[in-house]
C-alpha atoms as a printed R data frame, in Angstrom:
    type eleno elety resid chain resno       x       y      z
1   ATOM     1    CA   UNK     A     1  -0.292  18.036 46.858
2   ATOM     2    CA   UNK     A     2  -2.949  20.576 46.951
3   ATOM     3    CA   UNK     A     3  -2.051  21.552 42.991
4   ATOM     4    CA   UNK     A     4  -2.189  17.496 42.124
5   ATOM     5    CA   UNK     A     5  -6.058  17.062 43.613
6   ATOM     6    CA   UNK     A     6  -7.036  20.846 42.405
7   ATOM     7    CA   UNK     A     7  -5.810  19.442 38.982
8   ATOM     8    CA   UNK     A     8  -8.012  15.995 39.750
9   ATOM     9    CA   UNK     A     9 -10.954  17.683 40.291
10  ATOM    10    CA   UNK     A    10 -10.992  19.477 37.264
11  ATOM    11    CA   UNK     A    11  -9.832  16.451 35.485
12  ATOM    12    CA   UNK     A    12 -12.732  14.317 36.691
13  ATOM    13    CA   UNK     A    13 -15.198  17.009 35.939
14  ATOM    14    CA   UNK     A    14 -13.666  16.802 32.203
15  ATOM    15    CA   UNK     A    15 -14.253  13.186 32.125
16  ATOM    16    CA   UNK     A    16 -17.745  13.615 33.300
17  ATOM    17    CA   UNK     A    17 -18.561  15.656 29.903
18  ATOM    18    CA   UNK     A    18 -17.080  13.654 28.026
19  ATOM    19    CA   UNK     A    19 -20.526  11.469 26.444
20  ATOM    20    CA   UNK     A    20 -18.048   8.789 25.311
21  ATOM    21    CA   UNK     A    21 -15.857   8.262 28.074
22  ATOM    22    CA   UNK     A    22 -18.491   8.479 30.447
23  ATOM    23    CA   UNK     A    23 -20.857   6.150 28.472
24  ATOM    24    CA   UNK     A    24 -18.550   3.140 28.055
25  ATOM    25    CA   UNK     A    25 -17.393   3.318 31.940
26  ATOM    26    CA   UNK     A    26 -20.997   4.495 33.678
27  ATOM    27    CA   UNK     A    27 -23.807   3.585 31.390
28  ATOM    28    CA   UNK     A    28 -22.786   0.654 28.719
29  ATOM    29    CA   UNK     A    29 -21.827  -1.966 31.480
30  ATOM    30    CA   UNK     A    30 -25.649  -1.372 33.176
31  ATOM    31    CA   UNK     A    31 -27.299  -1.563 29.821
32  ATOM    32    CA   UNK     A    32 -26.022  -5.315 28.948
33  ATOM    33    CA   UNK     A    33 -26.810  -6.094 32.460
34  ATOM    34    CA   UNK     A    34 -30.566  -5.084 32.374
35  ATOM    35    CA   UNK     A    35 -30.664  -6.218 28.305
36  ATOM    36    CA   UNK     A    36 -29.064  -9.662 29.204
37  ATOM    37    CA   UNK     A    37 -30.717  -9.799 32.681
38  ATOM    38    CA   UNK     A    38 -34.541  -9.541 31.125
39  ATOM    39    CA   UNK     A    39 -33.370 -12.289 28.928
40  ATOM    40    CA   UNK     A    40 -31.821 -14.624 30.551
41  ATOM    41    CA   UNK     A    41 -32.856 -13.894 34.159
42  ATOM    42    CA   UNK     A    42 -30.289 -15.096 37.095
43  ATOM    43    CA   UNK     A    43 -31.673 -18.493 38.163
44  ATOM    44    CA   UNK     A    44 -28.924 -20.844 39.173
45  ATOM    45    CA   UNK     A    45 -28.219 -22.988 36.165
46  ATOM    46    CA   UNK     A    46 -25.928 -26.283 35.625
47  ATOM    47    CA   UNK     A    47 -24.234 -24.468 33.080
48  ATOM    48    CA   UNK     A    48 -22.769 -22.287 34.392
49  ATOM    49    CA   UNK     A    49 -21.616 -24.599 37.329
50  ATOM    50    CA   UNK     A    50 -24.824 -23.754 39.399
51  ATOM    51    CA   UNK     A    51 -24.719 -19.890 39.373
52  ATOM    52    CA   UNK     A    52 -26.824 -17.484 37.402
53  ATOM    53    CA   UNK     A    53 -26.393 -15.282 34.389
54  ATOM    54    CA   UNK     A    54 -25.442 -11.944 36.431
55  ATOM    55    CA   UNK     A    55 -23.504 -13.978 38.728
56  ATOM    56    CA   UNK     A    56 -21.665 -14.367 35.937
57  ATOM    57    CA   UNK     A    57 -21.836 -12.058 34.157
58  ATOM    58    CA   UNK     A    58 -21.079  -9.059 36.452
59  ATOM    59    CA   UNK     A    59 -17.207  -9.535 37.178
60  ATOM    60    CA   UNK     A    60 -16.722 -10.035 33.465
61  ATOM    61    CA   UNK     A    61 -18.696  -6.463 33.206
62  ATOM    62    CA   UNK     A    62 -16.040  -5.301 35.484
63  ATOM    63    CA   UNK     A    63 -13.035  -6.551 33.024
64  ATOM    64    CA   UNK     A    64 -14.907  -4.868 29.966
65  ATOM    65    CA   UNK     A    65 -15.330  -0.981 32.039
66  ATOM    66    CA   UNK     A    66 -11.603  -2.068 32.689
67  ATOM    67    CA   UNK     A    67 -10.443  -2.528 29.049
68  ATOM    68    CA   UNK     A    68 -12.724   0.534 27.577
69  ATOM    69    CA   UNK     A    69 -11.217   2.956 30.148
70  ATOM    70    CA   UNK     A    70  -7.477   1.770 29.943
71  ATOM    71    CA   UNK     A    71  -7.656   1.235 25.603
72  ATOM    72    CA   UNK     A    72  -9.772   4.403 24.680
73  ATOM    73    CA   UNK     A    73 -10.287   6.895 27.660
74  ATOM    74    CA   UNK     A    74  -6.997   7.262 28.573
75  ATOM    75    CA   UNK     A    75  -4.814   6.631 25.370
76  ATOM    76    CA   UNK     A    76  -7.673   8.969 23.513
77  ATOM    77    CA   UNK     A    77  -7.554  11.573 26.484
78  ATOM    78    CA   UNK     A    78  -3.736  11.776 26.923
79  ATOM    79    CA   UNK     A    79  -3.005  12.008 23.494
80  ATOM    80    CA   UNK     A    80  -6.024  14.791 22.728
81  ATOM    81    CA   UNK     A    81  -3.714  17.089 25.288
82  ATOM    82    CA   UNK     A    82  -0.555  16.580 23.719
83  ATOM    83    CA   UNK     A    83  -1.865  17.586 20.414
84  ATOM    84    CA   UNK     A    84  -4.156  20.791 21.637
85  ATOM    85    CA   UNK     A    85  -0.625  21.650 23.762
86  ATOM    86    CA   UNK     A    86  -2.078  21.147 27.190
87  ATOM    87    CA   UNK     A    87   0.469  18.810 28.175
88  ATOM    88    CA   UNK     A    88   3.221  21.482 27.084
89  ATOM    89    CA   UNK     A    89   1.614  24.155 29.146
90  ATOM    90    CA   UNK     A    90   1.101  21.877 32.032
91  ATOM    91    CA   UNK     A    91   5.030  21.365 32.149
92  ATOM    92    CA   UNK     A    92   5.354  25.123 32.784
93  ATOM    93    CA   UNK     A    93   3.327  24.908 35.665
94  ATOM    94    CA   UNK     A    94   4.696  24.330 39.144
95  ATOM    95    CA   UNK     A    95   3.426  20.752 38.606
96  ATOM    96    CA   UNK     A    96   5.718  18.228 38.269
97  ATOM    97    CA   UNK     A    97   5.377  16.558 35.064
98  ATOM    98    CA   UNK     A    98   4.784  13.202 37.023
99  ATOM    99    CA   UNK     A    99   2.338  14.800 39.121
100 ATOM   100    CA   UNK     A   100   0.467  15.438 35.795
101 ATOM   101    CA   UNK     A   101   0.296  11.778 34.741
102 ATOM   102    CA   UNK     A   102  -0.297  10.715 37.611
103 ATOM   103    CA   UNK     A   103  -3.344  12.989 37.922
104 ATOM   104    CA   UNK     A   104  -4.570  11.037 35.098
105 ATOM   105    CA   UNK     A   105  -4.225   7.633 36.573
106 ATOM   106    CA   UNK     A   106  -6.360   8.699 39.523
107 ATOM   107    CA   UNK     A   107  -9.287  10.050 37.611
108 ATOM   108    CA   UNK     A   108  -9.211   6.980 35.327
109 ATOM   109    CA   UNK     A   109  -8.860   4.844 38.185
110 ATOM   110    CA   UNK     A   110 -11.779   6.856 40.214
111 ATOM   111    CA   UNK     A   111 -13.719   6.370 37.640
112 ATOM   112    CA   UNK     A   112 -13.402   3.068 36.687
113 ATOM   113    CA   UNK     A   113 -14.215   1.890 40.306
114 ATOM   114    CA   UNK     A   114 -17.452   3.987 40.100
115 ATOM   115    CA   UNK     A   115 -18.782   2.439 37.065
116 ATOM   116    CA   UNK     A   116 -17.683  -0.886 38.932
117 ATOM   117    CA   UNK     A   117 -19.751   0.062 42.238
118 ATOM   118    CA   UNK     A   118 -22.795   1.349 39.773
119 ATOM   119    CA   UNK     A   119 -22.451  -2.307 38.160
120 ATOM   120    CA   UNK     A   120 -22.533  -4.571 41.230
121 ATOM   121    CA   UNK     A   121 -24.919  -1.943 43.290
122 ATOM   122    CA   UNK     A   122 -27.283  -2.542 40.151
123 ATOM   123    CA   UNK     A   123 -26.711  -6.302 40.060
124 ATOM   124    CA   UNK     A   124 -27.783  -6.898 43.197
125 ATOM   125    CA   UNK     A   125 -30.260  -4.806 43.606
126 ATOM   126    CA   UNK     A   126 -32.421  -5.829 40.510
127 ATOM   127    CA   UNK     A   127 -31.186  -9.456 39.810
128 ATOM   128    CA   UNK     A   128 -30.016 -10.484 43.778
129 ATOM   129    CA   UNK     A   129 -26.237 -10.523 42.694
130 ATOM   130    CA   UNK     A   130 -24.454 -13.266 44.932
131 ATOM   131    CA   UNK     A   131 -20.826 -12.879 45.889
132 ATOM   132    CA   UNK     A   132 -18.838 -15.445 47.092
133 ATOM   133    CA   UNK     A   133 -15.840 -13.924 47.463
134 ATOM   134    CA   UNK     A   134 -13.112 -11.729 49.614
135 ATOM   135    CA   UNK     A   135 -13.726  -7.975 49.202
136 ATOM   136    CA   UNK     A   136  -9.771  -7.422 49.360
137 ATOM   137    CA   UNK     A   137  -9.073 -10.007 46.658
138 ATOM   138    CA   UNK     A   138 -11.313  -8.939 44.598
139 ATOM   139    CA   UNK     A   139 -10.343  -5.228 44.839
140 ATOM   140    CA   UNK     A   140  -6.686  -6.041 44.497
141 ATOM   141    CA   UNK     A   141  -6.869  -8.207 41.041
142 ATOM   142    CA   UNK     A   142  -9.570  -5.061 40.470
143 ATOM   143    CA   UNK     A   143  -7.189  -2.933 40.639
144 ATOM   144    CA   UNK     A   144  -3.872  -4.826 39.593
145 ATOM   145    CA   UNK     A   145  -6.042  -5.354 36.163
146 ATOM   146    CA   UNK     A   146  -6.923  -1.721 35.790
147 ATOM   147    CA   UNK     A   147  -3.252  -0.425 36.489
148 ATOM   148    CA   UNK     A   148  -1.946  -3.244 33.821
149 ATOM   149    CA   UNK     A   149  -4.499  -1.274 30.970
150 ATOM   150    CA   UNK     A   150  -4.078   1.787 32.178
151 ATOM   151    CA   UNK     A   151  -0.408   1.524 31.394
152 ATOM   152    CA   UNK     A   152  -1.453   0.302 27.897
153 ATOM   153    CA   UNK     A   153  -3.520   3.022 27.477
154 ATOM   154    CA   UNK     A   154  -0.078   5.079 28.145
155 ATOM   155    CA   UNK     A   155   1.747   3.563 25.434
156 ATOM   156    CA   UNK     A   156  -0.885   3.770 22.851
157 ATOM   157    CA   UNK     A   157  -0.699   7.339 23.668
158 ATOM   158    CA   UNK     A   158   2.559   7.709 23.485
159 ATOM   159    CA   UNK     A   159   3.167   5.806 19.928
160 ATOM   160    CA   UNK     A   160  -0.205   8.058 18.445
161 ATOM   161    CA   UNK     A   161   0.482  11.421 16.929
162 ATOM   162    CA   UNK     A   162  -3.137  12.719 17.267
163 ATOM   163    CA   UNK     A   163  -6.094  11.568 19.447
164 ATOM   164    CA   UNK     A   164  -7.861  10.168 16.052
165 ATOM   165    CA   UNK     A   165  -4.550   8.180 15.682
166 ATOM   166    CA   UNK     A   166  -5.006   7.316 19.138
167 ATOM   167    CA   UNK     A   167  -8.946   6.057 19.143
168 ATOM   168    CA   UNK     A   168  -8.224   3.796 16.035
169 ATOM   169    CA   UNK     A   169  -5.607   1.554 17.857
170 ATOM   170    CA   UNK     A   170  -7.491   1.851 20.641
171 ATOM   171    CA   UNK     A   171 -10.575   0.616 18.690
172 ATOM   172    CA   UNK     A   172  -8.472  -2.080 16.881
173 ATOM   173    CA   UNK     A   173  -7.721  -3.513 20.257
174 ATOM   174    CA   UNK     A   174 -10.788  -2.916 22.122
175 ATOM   175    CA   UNK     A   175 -13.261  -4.813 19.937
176 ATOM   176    CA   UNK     A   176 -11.113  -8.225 19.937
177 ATOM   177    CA   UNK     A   177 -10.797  -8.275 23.502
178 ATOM   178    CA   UNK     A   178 -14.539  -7.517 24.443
179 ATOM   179    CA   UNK     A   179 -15.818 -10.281 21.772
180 ATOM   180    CA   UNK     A   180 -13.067 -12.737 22.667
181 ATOM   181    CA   UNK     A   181 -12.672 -12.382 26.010
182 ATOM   182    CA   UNK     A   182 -15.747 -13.680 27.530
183 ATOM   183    CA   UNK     A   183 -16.223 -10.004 28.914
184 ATOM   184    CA   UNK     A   184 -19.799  -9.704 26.789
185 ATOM   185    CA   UNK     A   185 -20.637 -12.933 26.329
186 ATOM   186    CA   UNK     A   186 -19.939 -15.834 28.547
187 ATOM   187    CA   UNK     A   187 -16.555 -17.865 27.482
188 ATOM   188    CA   UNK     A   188 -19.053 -21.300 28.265
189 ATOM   189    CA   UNK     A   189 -20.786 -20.365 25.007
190 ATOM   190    CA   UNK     A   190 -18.329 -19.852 22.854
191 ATOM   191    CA   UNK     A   191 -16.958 -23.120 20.523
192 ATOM   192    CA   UNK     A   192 -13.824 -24.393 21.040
193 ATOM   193    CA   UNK     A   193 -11.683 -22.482 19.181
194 ATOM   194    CA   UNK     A   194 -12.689 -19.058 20.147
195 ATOM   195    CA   UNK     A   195 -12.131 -20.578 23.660
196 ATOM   196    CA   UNK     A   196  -8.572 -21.542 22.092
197 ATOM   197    CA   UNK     A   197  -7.965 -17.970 20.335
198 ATOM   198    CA   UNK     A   198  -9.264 -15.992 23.633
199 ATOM   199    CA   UNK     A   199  -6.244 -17.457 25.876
200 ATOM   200    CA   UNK     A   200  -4.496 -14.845 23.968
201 ATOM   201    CA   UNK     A   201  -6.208 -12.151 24.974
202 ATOM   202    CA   UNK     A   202  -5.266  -9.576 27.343
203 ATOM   203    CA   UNK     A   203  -8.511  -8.978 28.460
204 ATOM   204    CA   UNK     A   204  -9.230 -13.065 28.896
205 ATOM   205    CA   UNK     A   205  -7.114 -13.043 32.009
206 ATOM   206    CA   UNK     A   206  -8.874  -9.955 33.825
207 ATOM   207    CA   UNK     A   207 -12.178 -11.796 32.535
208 ATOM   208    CA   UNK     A   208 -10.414 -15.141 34.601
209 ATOM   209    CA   UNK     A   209  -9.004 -13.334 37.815
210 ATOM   210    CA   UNK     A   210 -12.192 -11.399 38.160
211 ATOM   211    CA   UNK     A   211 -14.688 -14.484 38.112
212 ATOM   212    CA   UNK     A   212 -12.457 -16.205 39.954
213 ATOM   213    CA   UNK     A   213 -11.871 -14.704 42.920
214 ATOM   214    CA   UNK     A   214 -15.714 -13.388 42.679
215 ATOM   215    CA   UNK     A   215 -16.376 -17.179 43.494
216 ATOM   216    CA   UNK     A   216 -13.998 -17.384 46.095
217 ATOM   217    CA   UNK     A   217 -11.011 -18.994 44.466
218 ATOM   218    CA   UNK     A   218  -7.490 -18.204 46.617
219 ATOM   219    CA   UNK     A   219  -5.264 -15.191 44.321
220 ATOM   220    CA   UNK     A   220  -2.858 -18.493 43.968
221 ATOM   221    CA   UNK     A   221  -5.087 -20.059 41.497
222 ATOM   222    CA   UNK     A   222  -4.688 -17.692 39.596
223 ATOM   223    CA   UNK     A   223  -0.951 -17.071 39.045
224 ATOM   224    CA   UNK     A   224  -0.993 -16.906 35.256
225 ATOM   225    CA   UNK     A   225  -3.308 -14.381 35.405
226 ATOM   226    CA   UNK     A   226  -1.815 -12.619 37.787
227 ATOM   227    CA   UNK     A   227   1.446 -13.401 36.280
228 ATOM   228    CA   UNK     A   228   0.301 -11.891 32.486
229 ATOM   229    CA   UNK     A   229  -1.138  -8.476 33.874
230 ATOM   230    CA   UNK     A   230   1.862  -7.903 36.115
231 ATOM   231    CA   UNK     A   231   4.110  -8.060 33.116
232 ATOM   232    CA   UNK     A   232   1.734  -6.282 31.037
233 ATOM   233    CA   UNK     A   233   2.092  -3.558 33.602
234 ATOM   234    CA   UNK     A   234   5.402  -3.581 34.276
235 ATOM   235    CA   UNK     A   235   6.274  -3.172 30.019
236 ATOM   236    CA   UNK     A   236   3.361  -0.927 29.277
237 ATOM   237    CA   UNK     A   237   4.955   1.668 31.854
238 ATOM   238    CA   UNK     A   238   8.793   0.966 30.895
239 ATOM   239    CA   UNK     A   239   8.282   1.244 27.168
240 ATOM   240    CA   UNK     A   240   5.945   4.405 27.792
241 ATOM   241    CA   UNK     A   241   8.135   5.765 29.658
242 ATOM   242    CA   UNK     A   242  10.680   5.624 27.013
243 ATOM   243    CA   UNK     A   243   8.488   6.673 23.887
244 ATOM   244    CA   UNK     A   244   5.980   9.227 25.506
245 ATOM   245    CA   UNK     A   245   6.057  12.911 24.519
246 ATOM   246    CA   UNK     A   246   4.974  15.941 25.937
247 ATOM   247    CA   UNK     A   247   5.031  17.785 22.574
């Protein structure tokens, strides 16, 4: 155990000079805030069933750190060490090779939840954020949502021969789930057949579970959701599991 957090440490300071990685979990999210916050303010409106814009807005923040760290930073990252060889030397370490991957799932996870804390501390300290919710709802489907990406992240990286490889798909599936998701802009703007198109997005249903229980719904009103990322979990891991190489 004291090899896996040694190897955690230096993996988070890694992420941490990354620009990229570290932009689109840390500092993106904040800068729609404050951009659409100025705007738009977060007065409770009628439209958007008596709550304000960051009300909102800020769970669906969440989802969006969620999909950029599970569809670029960790199918980019995993798949930059298999083709520099650092995988293949990590496997003749006394690590385990699970330890290894699971080292990665941590960090990603660490620092997903710290660009979620950043968000919401933010949020309500500039715009009064209200939360209706449970804490341990909320930080379940937080983290139920981030394990479900995470593990696509995994296969993308396993199915990529090179990190460029690997930030393309990642990029071909990132952009359609921000836009279409509702995790930018809010779903109650968008005409009825992006509404229509956006049930079919992965990222939709974090975007739903998030706002959801943010509001105080129960986590069985939202079984589909739940449903979707549970089986997006459970065959992002089985089919990585088959296809992933160290080499």
């Amino acid at each position: 155990m004291k090899g896996f957090w040694k190897l955690a440490w230096v993996e988070i300071k890694i992420y941490l000079r990354q620009p990229e990685a570290a932009f689109f979990t840390l500092v993106f999210p904040m800068l729609l805030l404050f951009l659409f916050g100025s705007i738009y303010g977060n007065k409770p409106n009628p439209f958007f069933g008596g709550r304000g814009m960051v009300d909102v807005s800020t769970p669906a923040y969440l989802a969006m750190i969620i999909g950029s760290t599970g569809l670029l930073s960790i199918a980019i990252s995993v798949s930059s060490y298999r083709e520099k060889g650092v995988l293949r030397r990590y496997r003749a370490t006394p690590l385990r090779p699970a330890a290894v991957l699971a080292s990665e799932v941590v960090v990603h996870y660490l620092m997903t939840l710290l660009g979620g804390i950043l968000l919401v501390a933010a949020a309500r300290l500039v715009y009064g954020l209200r939360f209706e919710g449970r804490i341990v709802p909320v930080f379940l489907g937080f983290t139920l949502s981030s394990l479900s990406f995470f593990a696509v992240g995994f296969l993308l990286a396993s199915v990529a021969r090179t990190a460029r490889s690997a930030y393309i798909l990642g990029m071909v599936l990132y952009f359609p789930n921000l836009f279409l998701s509702g995790a930018t802009i809010p779903k109650q703007t968008f005409p009825q057949a992006l509404r229509a198109a956006g049930k079919f997005i992965p990222l939709t249903h974090v975007v739903n579970l998030l706002q959801g229980l943010w509001i105080g719904d129960p986590l069985g009103k939202h079984v589909l959701e739940l449903a979707v990322l549970a089986g997006l979990l459970v065959v992002g891991v089985a089919v990585s599991a088959k296809a992933f190489r160290w080499e």
